[in-house]
C-alpha positions as CSV (number, residue, x, y, z in Angstrom):
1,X,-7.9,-6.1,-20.2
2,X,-5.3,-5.6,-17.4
3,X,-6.1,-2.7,-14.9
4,X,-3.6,0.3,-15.2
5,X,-2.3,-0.6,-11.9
6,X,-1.3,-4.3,-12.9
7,X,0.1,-3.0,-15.8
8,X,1.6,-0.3,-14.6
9,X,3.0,-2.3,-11.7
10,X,4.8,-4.6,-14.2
11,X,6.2,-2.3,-16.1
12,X,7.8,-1.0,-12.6
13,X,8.7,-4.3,-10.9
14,X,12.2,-4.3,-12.9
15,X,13.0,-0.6,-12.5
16,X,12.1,-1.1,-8.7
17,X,14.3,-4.3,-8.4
18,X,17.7,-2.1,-10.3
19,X,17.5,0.3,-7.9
20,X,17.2,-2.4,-5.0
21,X,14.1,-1.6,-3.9
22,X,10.5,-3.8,-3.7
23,X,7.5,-2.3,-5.0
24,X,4.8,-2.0,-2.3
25,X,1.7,-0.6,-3.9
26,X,1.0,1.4,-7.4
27,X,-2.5,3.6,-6.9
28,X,-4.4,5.2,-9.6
29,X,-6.8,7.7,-8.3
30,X,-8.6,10.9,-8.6
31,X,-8.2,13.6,-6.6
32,X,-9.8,16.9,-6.9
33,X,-10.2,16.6,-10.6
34,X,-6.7,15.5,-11.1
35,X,-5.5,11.6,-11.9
36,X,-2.6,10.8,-9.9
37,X,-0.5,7.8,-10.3
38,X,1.4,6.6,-7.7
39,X,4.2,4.3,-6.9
40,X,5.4,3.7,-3.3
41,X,8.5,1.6,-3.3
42,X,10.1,0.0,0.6
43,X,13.6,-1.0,1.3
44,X,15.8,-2.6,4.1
45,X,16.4,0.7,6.2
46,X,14.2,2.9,4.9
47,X,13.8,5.0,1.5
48,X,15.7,8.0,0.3
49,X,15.4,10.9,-2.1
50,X,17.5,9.7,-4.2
51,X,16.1,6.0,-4.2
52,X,12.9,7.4,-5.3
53,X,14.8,9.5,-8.2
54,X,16.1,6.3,-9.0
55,X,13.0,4.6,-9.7
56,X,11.2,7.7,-11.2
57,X,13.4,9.0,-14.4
58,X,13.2,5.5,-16.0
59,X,9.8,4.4,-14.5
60,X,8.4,7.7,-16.5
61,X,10.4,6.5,-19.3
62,X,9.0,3.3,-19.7
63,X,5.5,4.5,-19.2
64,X,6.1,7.2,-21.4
65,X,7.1,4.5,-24.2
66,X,4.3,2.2,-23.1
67,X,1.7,4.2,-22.8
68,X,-0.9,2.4,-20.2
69,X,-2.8,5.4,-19.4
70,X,-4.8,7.5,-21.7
71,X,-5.2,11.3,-20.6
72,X,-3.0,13.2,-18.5
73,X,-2.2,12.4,-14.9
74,X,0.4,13.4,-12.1
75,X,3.0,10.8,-11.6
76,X,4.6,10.7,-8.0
77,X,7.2,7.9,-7.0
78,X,7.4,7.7,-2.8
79,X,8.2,5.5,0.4
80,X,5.2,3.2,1.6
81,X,5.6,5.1,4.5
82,X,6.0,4.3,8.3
83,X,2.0,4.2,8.5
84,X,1.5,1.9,5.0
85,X,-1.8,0.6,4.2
86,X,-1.8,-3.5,4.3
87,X,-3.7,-4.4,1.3
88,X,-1.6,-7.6,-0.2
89,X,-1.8,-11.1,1.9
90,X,2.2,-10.5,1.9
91,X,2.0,-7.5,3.9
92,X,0.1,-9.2,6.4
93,X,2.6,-11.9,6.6
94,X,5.3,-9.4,6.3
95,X,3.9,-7.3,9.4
96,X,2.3,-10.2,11.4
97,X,2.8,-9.2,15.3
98,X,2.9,-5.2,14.3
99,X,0.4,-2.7,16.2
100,X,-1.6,-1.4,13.6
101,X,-5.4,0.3,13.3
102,X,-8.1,-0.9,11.7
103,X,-11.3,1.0,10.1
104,X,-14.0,-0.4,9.4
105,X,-17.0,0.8,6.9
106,X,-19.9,0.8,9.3
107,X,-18.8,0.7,13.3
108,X,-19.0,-2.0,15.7
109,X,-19.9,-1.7,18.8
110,X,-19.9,2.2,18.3
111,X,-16.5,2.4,17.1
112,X,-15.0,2.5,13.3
113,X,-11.6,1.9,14.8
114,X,-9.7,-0.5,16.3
115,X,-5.9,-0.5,17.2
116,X,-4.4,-3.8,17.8
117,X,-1.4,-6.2,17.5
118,X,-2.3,-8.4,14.0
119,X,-2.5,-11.8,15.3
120,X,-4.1,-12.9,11.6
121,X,-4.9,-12.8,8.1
122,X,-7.0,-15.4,6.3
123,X,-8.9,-14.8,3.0
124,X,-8.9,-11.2,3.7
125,X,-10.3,-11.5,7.0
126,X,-8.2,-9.6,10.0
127,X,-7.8,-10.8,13.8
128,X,-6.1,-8.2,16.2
129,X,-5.2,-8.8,19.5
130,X,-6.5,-5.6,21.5
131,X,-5.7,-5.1,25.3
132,X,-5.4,-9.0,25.4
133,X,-8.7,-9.9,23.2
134,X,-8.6,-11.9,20.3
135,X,-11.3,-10.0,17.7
136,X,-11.8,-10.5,14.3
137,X,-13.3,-8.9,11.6
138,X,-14.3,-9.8,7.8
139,X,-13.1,-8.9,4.5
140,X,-16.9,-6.8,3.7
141,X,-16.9,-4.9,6.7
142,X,-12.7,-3.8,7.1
143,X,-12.4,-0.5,4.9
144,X,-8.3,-0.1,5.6
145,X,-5.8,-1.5,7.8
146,X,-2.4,0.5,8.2
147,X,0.4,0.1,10.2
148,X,0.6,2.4,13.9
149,X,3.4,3.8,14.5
150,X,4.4,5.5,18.0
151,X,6.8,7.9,17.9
C-alpha cells in the first residue's frame, strides 16, 4: 500500500503543474494532537497567495473525492520557502553550490551543525565545503539539510 504522501502527492502533481507550479514536498504529520497535511509547491520567482489558492480549492477537491486519508486532518497548501528542507536527490542537484546548514543526529566534533556551500550528494550522503574544507557526512548520521539564507 502506497504511503499517504505518495498518494497524495500524485493526486497533486497535475493540480500543481495547471497552476504552473512544481510540487516540492507533501508532509503528513502530527502536531500537538492534530494531523496536518501539507503541500509546499516552488516556482520561477517565487510563490504567491494566490498561486497557493490555486492549487488548494481543487487539490481539496480531489482529495476530498479520493479519499487517501482516513480521520480528520488540517490541510495547508504553501511555498517551500526560502530556508526548504533538501530531502529529494533533485533538490540537491537543483541547489548544488547553495550555502545551506546541516544537522546532524548525534554531534561531531561537539557540534550538531554545520553551515556550508554543498559541494555533493551521493546515495544520500552530503559533502559541504566549510571555510575552504571539504567534509562529508553519511546518510545515518544527517538528520536535515535546509537551504541558508542571508538576508
Amino acid at each position: 500500500m502506497a504511503k499517504v504522501t505518495e498518494t497524495v502527492a500524485a493526486l497533486a502533481l497535475p493540480v500543481v503543474e495547471r497552476a504552473g507550479c512544481t510540487l516540492w514536498d507533501v508532509e503528513y504529520v502530527k502536531e500537538a494532537g492534530t494531523w496536518f497535511l501539507r503541500v509546499y509547491i516552488d516556482k520561477e520567482g517565487g510563490v504567491s497567495i494566490d498561486d497557493c489558492e490555486a492549487v488548494s480549492r481543487p487539490l481539496s477537491d480531489r482529495l476530498d473525492e479520493a479519499d487517501p486519508i482516513q480521520g480528520s486532518y488540517t490541510f495547508e497548501v504553501s511555498s517551500a520557502g526560502a530556508d526548504r528542507v533538501l530531502k529529494k536527490e533533485t533538490h540537491f542537484v537543483q541547489f548544488q553550490g547553495a550555502e545551506v546548514e546541516l544537522k546532524l543526529y548525534r554531534p561531531r566534533e561537539g557540534r550538531k551543525e554545520f553551515v556550508g556551500v554543498l559541494k555533493g550528494y551521493e546515495d544520500g550522503a552530503v559533502t559541504l565545503d566549510i571555510a575552504g574544507e571539504e567534509i562529508s557526512f553519511e546518510k545515518p548520521e544527517v538528520a536535515q539539510v535546509r537551504l541558508y539564507p542571508r538576508f
